[in-house]
N, C-alpha and C positions, 0 to 999 in steps of 0.2 A: 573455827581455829582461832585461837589466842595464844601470843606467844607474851611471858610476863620477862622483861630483861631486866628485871631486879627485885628477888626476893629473898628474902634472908631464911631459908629453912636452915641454914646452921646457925642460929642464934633461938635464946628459949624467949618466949615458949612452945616453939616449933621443931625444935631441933631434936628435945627427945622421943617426938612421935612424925619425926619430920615423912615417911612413908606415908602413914595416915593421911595425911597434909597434899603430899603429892599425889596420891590418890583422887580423894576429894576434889582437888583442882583439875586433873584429869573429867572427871566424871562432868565435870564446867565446862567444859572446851576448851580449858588451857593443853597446849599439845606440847610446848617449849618453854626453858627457864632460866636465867641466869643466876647463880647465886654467889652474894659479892661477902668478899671478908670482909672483916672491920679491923682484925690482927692476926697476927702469926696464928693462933689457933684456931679461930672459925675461918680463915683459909684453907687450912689444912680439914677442917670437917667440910669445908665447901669440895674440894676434891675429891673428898670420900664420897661423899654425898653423890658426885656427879659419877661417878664410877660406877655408879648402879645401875643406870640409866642412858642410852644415849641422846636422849633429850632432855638431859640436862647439864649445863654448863657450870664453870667456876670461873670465879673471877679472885684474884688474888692481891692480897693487899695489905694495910694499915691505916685506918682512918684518920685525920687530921687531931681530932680529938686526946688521942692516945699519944700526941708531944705535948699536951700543954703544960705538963707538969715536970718534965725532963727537967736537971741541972744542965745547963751551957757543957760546961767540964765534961758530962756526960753521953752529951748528945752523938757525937761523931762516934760510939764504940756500939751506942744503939742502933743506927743509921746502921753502921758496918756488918750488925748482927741480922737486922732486918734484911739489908741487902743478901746473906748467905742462907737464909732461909725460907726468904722469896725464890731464889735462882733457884735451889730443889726442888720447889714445887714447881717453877715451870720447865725445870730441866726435864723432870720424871713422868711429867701427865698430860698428853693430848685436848685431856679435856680442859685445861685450863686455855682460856678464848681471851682472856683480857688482864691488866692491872686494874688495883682499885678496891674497894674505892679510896679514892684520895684526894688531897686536893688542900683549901683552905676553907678554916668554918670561925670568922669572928664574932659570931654571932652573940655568946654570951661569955665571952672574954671579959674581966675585971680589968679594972684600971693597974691594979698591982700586978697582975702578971698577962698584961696585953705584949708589952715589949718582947720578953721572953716566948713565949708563945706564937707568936708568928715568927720571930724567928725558925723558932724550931718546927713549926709548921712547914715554912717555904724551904731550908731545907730539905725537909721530908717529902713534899712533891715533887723535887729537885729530883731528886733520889729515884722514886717513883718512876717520874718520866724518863731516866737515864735506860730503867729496867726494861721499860717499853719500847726505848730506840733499839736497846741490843736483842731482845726477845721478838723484835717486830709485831706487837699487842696493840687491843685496839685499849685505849686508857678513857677509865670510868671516872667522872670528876663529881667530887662534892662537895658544891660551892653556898656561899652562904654569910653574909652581913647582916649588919643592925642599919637599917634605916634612920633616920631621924637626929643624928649628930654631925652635926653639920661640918665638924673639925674633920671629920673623918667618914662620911656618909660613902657607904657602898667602896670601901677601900678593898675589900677582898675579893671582889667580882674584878677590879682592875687589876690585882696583882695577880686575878689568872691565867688573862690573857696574857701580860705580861710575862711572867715565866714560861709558858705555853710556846709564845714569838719566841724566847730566848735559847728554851731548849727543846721542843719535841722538834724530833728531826727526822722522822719517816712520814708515808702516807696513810697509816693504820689510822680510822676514824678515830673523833672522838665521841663520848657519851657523855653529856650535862645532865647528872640523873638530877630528878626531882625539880624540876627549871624554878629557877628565881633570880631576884636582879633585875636593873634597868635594863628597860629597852633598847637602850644605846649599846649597851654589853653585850645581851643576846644577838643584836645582827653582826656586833664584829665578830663572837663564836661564831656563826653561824656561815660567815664568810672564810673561816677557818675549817671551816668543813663538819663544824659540830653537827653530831643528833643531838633530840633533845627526847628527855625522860618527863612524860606527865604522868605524875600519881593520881590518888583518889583526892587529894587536897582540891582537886580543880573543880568536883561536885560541893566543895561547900559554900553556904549563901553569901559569906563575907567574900570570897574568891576572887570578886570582880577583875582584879589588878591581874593577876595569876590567869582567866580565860583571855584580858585582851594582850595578853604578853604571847599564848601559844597560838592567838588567832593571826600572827604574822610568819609564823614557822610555815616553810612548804611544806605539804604533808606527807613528799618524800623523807622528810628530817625528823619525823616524830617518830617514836616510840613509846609503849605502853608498858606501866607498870605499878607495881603497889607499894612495895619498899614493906612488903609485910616483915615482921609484926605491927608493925609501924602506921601511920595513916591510912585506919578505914577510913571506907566512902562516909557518906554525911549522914545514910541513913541507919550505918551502924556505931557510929560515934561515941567512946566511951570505951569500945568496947580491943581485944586485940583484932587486930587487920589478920584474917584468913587469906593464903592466897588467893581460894576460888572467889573472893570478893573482887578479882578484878573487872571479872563479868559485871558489876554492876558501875563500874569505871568506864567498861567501853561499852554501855549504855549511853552510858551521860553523855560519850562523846559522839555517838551515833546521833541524838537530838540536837548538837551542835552543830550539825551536819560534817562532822570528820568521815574520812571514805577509811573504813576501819579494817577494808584486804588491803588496801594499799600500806598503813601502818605496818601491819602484819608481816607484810613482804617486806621494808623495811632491814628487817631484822637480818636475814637473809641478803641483804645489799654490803649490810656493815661486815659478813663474814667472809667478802669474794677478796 
């Protein structure tokens, strides 16, 4: 049994043979799936998608990425549109289980439009996490900095706790998909009641940073996943990430010594 809590079968190259796909993963010993928007429409193909299936879920959302380009002027009629088009998806479908993803990603923000863009960013999680208080969701975060500038090193990891303290205001978990960030960050999430999301990134040889960051997670708090199409494992690198490549993820994590029913089970704690 493998349950993946984040894969994007609604996005391509997956989406138009996303069955196939599900299959395939089935036939691995994937048994359960989450699968997360990035905007209004592959939210809406996430829902579909889970509709077919009762092992598999939708997660509904807007990525951080999709404000970075907004006018200021604009933003609050965007926000307001997103927000009436989030609430029907979660007003209409049982299977939608979370917000998300969402969050902040500075990672490769310009100097010219850094300002604007977190703005509009925080915002938008603002937004997000309001949805979550009134829909009582467990909310999917996707967090994300550039190391190495010292004006401003790992600024987005602190503004999520930050807004996080400020506004989520239920006991619905949280999910830090794809973990990254100081370790000083991860135990305050983590005292916040976060899981945490390890992709296939964690099999590869540079990693080092990335396995001593989830060897402090209890391994009640992890969960598994692939973020397909997204980062295959190391030995298929280059190539698109298949879901059933998470099997070769919770390989990797089984020689690390992870107890990999207990993960599993996990998943199953975040939904009570």
């Amino acid at each position: 049994m493998i349950i993946d809590t984040h894969c994007h079968y609604n996005l391509p190259p997956l989406y138009e043979h996303w069955q196939d796909h599900w299959k395939k993963a089935q036939d691995h010993g994937i048994t359960q799936s989450i699968i997360p928007g990035t905007n209004i429409e592959t939210s809406q193909n996430a829902v579909e998608i889970a509709q077919h299936d009762k092992n598999l879920f939708a997660t509904v959302g807007v990525h951080p990425h999709e404000y970075n380009q907004i006018h200021p002027d604009d933003l609050s009629v965007i926000i307001a549109q997103h927000v009436a088009a989030l609430s029907m998806l979660l007003d209409d479908d049982k299977n939608v289980i979370s917000i998300g993803e969402t969050g902040l990603d500075y990672y490769r923000l310009k100097d010219e439009q850094r300002e604007i863009a977190i703005f509009n960013q925080q915002a938008a999680f603002k937004m997000h996490i309001q949805l979550a208080n009134k829909f009582k969701k467990i909310l999917v975060i996707h967090s994300r900095d550039k190391g190495g500038d010292k004006k401003r090193d790992n600024q987005g990891y602190w503004d999520i706790l930050k807004i996080i303290k400020n506004d989520y205001q239920h006991k619905k978990p949280l999910i830090l998909h794809c973990i990254s960030g100081p370790k000083e960050y991860l135990k305050e999430a983590l005292e916040l009641g976060a899981y945490i999301g390890i992709g296939a990134n964690v099999t590869y040889p540079d990693a080092n940073e990335l396995r001593t960051l989830i060897a402090i997670v209890p391994q009640d708090r992890l969960l598994l996943e692939t973020d397909a199409p997204y980062l295959p494992p190391q030995e298929f690198r280059g190539q698109t990430c298949e879901p059933w490549m998470i099997k070769k993820t919770a390989q990797f994590l089984r020689h690390l010594g992870m107890n990999l029913e207990q993960i599993y089970q996990n998943f199953n704690q975040l939904r009570v």
